[in-house]
N, C-alpha and C positions, 0 to 999 in steps of 0.2 A: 610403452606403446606410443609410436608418432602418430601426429593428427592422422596422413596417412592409414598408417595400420590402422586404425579405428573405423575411420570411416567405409573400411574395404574389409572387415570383421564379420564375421559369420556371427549370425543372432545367437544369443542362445538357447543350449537343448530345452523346448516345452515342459511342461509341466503336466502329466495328465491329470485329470480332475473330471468327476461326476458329468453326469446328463445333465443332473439339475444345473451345475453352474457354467451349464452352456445357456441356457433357454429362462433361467430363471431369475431369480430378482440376486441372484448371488454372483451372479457376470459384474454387479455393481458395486465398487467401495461405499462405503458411507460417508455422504459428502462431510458431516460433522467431527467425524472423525481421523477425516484423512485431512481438513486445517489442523487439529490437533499434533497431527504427526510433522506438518512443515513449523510450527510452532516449536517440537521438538527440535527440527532440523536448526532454527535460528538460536535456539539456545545452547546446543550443542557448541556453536558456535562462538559461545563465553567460554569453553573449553578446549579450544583449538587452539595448541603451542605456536601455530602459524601466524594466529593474529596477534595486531599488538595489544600491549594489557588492555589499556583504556578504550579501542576498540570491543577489547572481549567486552568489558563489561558497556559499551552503549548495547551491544545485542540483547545480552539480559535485564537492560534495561527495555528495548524493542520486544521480546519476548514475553514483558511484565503487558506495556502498553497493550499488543493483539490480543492479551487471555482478556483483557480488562473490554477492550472492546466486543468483542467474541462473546463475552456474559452477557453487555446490553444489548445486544442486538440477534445472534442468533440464540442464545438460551432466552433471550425474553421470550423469543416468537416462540419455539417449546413448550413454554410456559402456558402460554395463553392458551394454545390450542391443550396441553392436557386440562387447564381449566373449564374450557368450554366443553371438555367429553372430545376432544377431534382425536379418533384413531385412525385419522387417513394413513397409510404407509407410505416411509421413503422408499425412493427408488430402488433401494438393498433390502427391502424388508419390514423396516423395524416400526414401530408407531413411537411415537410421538414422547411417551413415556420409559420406552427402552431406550430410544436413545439418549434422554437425559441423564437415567442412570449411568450407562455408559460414559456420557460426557463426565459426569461430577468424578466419577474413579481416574479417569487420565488425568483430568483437568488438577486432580489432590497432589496427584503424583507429579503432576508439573511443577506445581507452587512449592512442593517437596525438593524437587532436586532444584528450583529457582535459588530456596535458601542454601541448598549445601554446595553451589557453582557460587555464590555471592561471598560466603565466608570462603571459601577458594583463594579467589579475587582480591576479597579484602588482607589476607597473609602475604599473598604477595605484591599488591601495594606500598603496603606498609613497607616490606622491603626496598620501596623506591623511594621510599621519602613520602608517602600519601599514608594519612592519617584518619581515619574513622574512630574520634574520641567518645567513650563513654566518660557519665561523672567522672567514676574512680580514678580516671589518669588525670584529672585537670590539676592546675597547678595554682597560686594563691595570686597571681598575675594574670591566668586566665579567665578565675572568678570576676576579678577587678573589668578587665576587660568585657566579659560578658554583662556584668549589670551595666557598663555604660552602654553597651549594643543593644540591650532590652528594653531599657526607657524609654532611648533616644530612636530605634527600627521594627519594635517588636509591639511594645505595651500600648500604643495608641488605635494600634489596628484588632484587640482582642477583644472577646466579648463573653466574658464569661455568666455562663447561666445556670441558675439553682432550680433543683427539679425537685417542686413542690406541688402539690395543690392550687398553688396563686399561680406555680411558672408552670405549665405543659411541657409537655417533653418537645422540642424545636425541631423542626424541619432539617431534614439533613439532606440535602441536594443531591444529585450523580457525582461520584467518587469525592463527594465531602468526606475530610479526616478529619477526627473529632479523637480529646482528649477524655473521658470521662472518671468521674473521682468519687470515691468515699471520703469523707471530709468529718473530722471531729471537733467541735469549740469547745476551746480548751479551758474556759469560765464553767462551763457546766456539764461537759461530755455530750454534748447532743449531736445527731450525727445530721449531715447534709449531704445528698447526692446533687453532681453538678456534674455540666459539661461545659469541656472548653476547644471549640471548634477551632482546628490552625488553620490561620486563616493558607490561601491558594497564592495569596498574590506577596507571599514573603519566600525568600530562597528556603528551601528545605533543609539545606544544611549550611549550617554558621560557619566561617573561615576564621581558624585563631589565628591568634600573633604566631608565627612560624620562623623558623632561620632560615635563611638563604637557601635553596634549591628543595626544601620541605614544603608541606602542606597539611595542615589539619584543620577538622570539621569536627562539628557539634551536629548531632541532629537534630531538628529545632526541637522536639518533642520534648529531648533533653533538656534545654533551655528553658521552657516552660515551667516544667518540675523544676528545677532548681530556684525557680522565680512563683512557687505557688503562692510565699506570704504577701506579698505584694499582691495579688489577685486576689486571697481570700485571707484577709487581714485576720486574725486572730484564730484560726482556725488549721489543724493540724491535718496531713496526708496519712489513713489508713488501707488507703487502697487505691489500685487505677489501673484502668486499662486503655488498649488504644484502638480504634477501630475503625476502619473503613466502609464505604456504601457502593454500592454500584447499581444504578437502578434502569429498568428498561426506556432503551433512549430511540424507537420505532417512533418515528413520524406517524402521525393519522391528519391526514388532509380529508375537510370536506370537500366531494366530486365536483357539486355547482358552487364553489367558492365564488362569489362575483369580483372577490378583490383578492387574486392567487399571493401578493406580498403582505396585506395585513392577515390572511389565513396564517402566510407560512411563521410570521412574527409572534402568533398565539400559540401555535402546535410550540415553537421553539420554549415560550414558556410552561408550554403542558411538559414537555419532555422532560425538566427539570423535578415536577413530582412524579414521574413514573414509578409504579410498583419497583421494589426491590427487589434484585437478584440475585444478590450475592454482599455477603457483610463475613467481611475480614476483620477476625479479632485478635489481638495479641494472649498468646500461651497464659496462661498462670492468674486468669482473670475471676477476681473474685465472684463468687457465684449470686449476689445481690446482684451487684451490676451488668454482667453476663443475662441476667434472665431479664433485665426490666429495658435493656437495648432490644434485644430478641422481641420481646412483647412490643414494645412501643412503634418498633421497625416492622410489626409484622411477619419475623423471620421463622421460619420452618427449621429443625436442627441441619436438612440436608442443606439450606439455601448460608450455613453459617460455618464457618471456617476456620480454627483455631491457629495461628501462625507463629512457633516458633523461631523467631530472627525480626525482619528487619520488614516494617510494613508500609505499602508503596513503593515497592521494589522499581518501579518507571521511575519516581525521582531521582534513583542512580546515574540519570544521563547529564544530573548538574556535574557530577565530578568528572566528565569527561574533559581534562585542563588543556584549553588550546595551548598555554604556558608550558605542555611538558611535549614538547612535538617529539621525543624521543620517546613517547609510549604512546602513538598515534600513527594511523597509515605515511607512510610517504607523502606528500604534498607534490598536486598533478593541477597543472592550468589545463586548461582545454584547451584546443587547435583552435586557430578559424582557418578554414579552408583557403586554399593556396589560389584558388580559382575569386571568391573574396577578394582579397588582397589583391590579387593582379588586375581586378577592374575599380581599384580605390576603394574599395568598401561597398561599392552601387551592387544592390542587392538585386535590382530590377537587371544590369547589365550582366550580372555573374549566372542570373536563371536565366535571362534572355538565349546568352550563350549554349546551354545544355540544362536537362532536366539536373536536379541537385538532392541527393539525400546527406542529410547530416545525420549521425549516430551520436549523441548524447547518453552519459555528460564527456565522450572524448574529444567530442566537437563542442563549441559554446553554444550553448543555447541564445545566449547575446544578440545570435543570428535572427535569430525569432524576431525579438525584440527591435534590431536593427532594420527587420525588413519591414514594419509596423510603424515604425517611425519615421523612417522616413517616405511611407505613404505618407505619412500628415504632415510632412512639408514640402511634398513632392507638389506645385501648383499645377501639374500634369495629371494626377489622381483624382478622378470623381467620385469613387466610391468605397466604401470598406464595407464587408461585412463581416465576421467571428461569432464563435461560440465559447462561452467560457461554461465551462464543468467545476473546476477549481481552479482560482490564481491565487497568489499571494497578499496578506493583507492591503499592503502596500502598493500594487501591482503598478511595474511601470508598462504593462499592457493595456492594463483601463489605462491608463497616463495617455498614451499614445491615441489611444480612442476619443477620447476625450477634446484633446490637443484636436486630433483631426473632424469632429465636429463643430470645437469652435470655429476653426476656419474654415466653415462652411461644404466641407461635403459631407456626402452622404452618407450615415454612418448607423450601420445594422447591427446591435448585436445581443446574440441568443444568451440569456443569462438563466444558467438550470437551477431552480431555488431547491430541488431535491438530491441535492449533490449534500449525502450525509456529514454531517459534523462540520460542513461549510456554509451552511444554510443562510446565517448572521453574517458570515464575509460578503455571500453571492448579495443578499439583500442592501447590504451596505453599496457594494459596485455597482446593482444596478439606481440606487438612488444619485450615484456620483452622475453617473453617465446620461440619465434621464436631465439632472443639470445642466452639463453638458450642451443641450439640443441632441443626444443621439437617439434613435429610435431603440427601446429598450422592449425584446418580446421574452414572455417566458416557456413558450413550445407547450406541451399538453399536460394536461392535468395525471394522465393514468401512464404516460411514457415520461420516463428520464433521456435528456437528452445529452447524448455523451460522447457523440463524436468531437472528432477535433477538425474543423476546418478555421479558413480563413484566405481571404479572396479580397482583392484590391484589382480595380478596372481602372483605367491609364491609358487615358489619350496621347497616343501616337501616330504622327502624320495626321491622316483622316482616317484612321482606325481606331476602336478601343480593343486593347488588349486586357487580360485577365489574368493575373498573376494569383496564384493556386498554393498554398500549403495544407494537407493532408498529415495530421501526426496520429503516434500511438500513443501518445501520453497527453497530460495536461499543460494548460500555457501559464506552467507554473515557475518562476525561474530559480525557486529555491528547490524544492524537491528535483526538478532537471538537475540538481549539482552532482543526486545520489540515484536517481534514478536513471537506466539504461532505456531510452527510447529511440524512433524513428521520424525526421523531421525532410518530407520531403518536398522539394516547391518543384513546379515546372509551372510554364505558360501555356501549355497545349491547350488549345482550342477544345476540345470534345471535356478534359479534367473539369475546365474552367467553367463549362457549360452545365455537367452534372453539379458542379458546387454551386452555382446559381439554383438549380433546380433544387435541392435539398433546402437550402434556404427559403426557398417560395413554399416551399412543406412544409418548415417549421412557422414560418409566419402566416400563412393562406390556409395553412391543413388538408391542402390540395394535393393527394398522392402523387409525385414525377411518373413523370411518361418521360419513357425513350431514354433512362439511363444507360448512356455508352461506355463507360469503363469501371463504372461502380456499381456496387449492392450495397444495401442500405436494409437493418434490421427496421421495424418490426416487417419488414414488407417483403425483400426477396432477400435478405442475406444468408437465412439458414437453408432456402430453396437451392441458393446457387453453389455454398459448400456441398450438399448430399449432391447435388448435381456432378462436381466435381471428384468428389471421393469416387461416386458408381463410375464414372471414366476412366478412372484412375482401376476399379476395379475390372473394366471390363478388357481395359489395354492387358494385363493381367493374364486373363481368362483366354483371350487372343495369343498368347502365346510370347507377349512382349515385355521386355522390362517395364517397371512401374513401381516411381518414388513416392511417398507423400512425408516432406518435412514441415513438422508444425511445432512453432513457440507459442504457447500464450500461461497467462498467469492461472486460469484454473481448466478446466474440463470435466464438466458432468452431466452436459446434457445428453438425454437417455439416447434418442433417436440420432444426435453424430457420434455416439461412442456404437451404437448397433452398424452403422455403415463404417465404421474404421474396424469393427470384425468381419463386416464384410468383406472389406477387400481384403484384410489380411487373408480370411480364408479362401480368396482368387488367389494371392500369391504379392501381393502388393508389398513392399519392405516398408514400413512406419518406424518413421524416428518420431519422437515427442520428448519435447522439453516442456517441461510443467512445473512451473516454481512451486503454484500452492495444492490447490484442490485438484487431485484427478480420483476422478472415478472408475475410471476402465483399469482391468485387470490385465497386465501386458503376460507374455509367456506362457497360458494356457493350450497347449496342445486341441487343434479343433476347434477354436476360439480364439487364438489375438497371438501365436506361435510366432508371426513374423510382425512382429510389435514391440517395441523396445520404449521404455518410459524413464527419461531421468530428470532431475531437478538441479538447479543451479543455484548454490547459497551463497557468496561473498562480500566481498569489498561494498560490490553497489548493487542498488535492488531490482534482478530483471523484470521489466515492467512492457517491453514491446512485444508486440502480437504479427508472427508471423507466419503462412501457410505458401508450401511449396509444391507442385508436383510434376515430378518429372518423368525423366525415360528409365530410369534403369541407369546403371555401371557406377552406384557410388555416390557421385554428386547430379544429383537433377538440375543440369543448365541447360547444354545445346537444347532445344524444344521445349523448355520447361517452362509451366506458367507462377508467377510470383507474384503473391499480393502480402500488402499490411492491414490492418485492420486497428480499431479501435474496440474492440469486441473481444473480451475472452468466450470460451465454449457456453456458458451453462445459457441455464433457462429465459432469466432476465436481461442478457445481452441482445439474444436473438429472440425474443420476442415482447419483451416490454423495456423496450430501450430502443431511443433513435442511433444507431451505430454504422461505421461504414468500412467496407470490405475496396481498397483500390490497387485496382491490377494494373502489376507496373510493365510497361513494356520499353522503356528504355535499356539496351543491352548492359550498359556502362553499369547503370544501376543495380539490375539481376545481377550482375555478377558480384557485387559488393552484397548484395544479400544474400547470394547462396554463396559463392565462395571465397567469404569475409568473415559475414556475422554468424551463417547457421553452420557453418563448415563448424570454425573453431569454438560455438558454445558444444557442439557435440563432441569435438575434440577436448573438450576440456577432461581434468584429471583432480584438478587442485582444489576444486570447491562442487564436485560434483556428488549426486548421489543417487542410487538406481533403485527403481522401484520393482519389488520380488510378485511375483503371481500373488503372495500372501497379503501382500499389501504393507509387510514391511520395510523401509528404505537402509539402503546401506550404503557407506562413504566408496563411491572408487576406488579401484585398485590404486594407490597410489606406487611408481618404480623403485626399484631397490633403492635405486642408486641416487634416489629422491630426486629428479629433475621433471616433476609434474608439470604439464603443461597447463597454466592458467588463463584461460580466455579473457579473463579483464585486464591482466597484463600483456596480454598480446596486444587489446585495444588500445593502451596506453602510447603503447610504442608506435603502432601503423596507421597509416595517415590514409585515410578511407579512396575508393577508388573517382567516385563520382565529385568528389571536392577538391578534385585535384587542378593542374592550370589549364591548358589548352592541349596538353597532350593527354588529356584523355585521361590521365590515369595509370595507363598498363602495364606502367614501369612498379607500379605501389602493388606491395605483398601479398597474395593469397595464400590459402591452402590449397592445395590441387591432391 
């Protein structure tokens, strides 16, 4: 099938189904169990002959990582509320305690098929020269080798502990790995239980002496055992097992915190002892130490999980060897825009010239960064202000910030301390910045703030102008390497003005008046999508064609999936890309017939949020209206989150959005996968004659339309 043919593709035949799963709570997937299934989808992934080996396995390492996150954070919350008696129902039905059950049967059978995709992996590895050593292969040069690695890398940083009466059983933190031993002294036979925690901050697995174009590894676990006399001197190994924690990591902020950063400094260290939710333990574990982990952990038999193979299946991602680039993607620089370039790199001259979106990572994110910088040495710039959600630890964005506070201008910026499992980064950046002189706010106590703007005011002549970036991703420049996002700047007067105004919201708390090209969650952004879908529906109902394409990473809030049945049933055609979470039920007859749902799994991780609607014939352009957002669908986006919805109207740009980005990810073939009325997903048809069209390789190759030089573009490749 050509992009073409797809896009000009008759839906397919409905599905009939019940009264009830028109009107009832069964129109809805189950948000918990439809991450489960994109969970599936990434792992599947480690078994795609497509990718390359050590790719396959970074997935099933990423696959390892989201289940692990997934227990602390939405099985925590399950938890609590079955503890507390909460049978509120989800949106599909189920209370609170069904769907755990639920969850723990997938989630078994995930970590099932996790170990028999790893020993996969690990067979053919090995065929490459990559090596995953148990004891029994080692060799009397590798010993030699290992105890000098263990003295001199291992043994200073361990701590081993005997569980007695005089010693309690220790603290074992969120995803602590801990050794635990049956122990004999061999003077008198008496027995000793201990544990010996590996420590986080040593590589998980040891690199032997290798020969040229080889590689082998110890797992440290292995190391340790071989090394137990040295740690428990006279005393013999009758048993041991190995076991992992994973414990609820939910933030609880106090409301009237008066100091929002030494609040958020304490919850960071509450999170550390949260209840357990899951304890991974290796197969074949003697039943002393089996039952006295369990007890001391507090663990319930469902909350405990016995793992035959290999445990901490995420540290997989260390043997991903930048060293073997022949079992690794292609290697891809990013662009910088041809329109850049032609104005020397003046970021101010290349936006001045026309509005600009960048597509990352085929475009460099550098750009970001390039245009931030040189606001703070531009001596024409008076003002900066930003929000940071997530950066990288190192960020050369705070740098930039920083740099342009000290020399004296004015410099604003939003730093969201509830930005999960970045909390200690964001708190670090905003103490840098606060150094600095910059003015450091943290936005509201009960909203997460998570748009992405950033705005620089620039005296020109006797004007001040306002140069505007609006993204769908974070100002992160390491995840931008792998992440697919939307990076747009224009100077427009009216942009420039709403992104003042959002900013005076987040600092003043002073709702905007007279937003002119933006929505902005908690306040109108869900008002102006239904606004837009019933238009969409009622062009429809008129007699007239009527598109609506929309990207974003989940979908499940109740009330925009009921008006996306709505219009389907005016007659409206919905394309939806939905990497992770969807809730709506596509192809039910009399329900969502002309609704098409599919997911995009690959190379990089789509992460931009887009909504299109148009006239009818295929691609919604001529007439159509196009925005980005920073907002996927569900609950917390649009209403307990600061987020923003901006409509583009420069034509150059719509056109690179609709027929560029949403054309070809719906034209894809290669990594795509379509979601059944059932709510099971299945891989695309891929062509006999194997020439799938892959949308990340299409991006690869084509140079986007709006970063082109002064001709506009029109020459550079669409789909049509």
């Amino acid at each position: 099938m050509t992009q073409a043919d797809f896009l000009h593709a008759p839906f397919p035949a409905p599905v009939d189904s019940s009264a009830a799963d028109l009107v009832g709570p069964r129109r809805f997937f189950n948000r918990e169990l439809s991450w489960l299934a994109f969970n599936w989808r990434v792992l599947d992934e480690a078994s795609n002959p497509a990718v390359p080996l050590l790719e396959r396995l970074r997935f099933l390492s990423i696959s390892a990582t989201n289940l692990d996150e997934f227990f602390t954070v939405r099985v925590a919350g399950l938890r609590a509320q079955v503890r507390a008696n909460n049978t509120t129902l989800s949106e599909d039905g189920r209370s609170p305690a069904e769907q755990l059950a639920l969850i723990q049967t997938n989630a078994r059978r995930l970590m099932h098929t996790q170990q028999a995709v790893f020993n996969k992996l690990r067979k053919l590895m090995e065929a490459k020269g990559i090596t995953i050593c148990t004891r029994s292969r080692l060799t009397a040069k590798d010993y030699k080798f290992l105890e000098e690695h263990f003295l001199a890398k291992v043994f200073p940083v361990l701590s081993p502990l005997a569980i007695d009466p005089a010693h309690p059983f220790p603290f074992i933190p969120n995803t602590g790995f801990s050794l635990a031993l049956e122990l004999e002294r061999e003077t008198d036979h008496r027995t000793l239980k201990a544990l010996l925690p590996i420590p986080t901050q040593i590589a998980r697995f040891v690199p032997l002496p290798s020969r040229e174009g080889e590689a082998r590894f110890l797992p440290l676990e292995e190391l340790l055992l071989i090394h137990l006399d040295m740690l428990f001197p006279g005393y013999a190994d009758r048993g041991h097992c190995l076991f992992r924690v994973l414990r609820d990591s939910d933030l609880e902020v106090e409301d009237e915190a008066e100091d929002l950063v030494r609040e958020f400094e304490s919850a960071l260290k509450r999170r550390r002892r949260g209840d357990v939710v899951r304890l991974k333990i290796s197969s074949g574990a003697p039943p002393g130490l089996r039952a006295m982990i369990m007890e001391e952990l507090a663990v319930t038999p469902d909350e405990m999980v016995e793992v035959r193979g290999l445990l901490g299946v995420a540290d997989l991602k260390e043997l991903v060897l930048s060293s073997r680039a022949d079992l690794l993607w292609p290697p891809f620089s990013p662009r910088v825009p041809e329109r850049i370039e032609d104005h020397d790199g003046d970021m101010f001259a290349a936006i001045k010239q026309k509005d600009m979106l960048l597509h990352h990572p085929y475009e460099s994110f550098d750009m970001v960064i390039r245009f931030l910088e040189q606001a703070a040495r531009d001596p024409n710039v008076l003002a900066i202000k930003q929000t940071l959600y997530r950066t990288s630890w190192d960020s050369p964005i705070v740098a930039a910030l920083c740099e342009a506070a000290e020399a004296g201008k004015s410099v604003t910026a939003l730093v969201e301390l509830k930005a999960r499992f970045d909390e200690a980064a964001n708190i670090r950046q905003s103490r840098r910045l606060e150094r600095a002189g910059a003015h450091v706010v943290y936005g509201f106590i009960h909203y997460k703030t998570h748009a992405k703007i950033s705005t620089v005011v620039r005296r020109e002549g006797e004007n001040l102008v306002t140069y505007t970036h609006y993204g769908t991703g974070n100002y992160h420049p390491i995840t931008a390497k792998v992440y697919t996002d939307l990076s747009f700047f224009t100077c427009d007067p009216a942009l420039g003005r709403d992104a003042t105004r959002v900013f005076n919201y987040l600092s003043g708390y002073v709702q905007p008046q007279g937003l002119e090209n933006l929505a902005i969650s908690p306040i109108s952004l869900k008002p102006r999508l239904l606004e837009l879908i019933a238009a969409a529906a009622d062009q429809a109902r008129a007699g007239r064609p009527a598109d609506i394409w929309v990207k974003v990473n989940s979908l499940i809030e109740p009330d925009v999936i009921d008006a996306l049945y709505a219009a389907s049933g005016a007659g409206v055609k919905i394309n939806l890309i939905v990497r992770g979470i969807c809730g709506l039920r596509p192809g039910i007859k009399g329900l969502s017939e002309n609704i098409r749902v599919k997911s995009v799994v690959g190379r990089y991780l789509e992460h931009s949020r887009i909504v299109c609607f148009g006239n009818g014939g295929g691609l919604p352009s001529g007439g159509s209206r196009v925005f980005i957002s920073s907002a996927d669908w569900m609950g917390r986006n649009l209403t307990r989150r600061v987020e923003t919805l901006v409509e583009i109207n420069n034509p150059t740009v719509k056109d690179q959005i609709v027929r560029q980005i949403m054309a070809a990810n719906l034209a894809d073939e290669a990594q795509s996968w379509l979601l059944s009325p059932s709510g099971s997903y299945k891989r695309d048809l891929v062509p006999a004659d194997g020439n799938a069209f892959n949308c990340h390789r299409f991006f690869m190759e084509t140079p986007s339309l709006s970063g082109r030089g002064t001709a506009g573009g029109e020459d550079a490749q669409v789909l049509a």
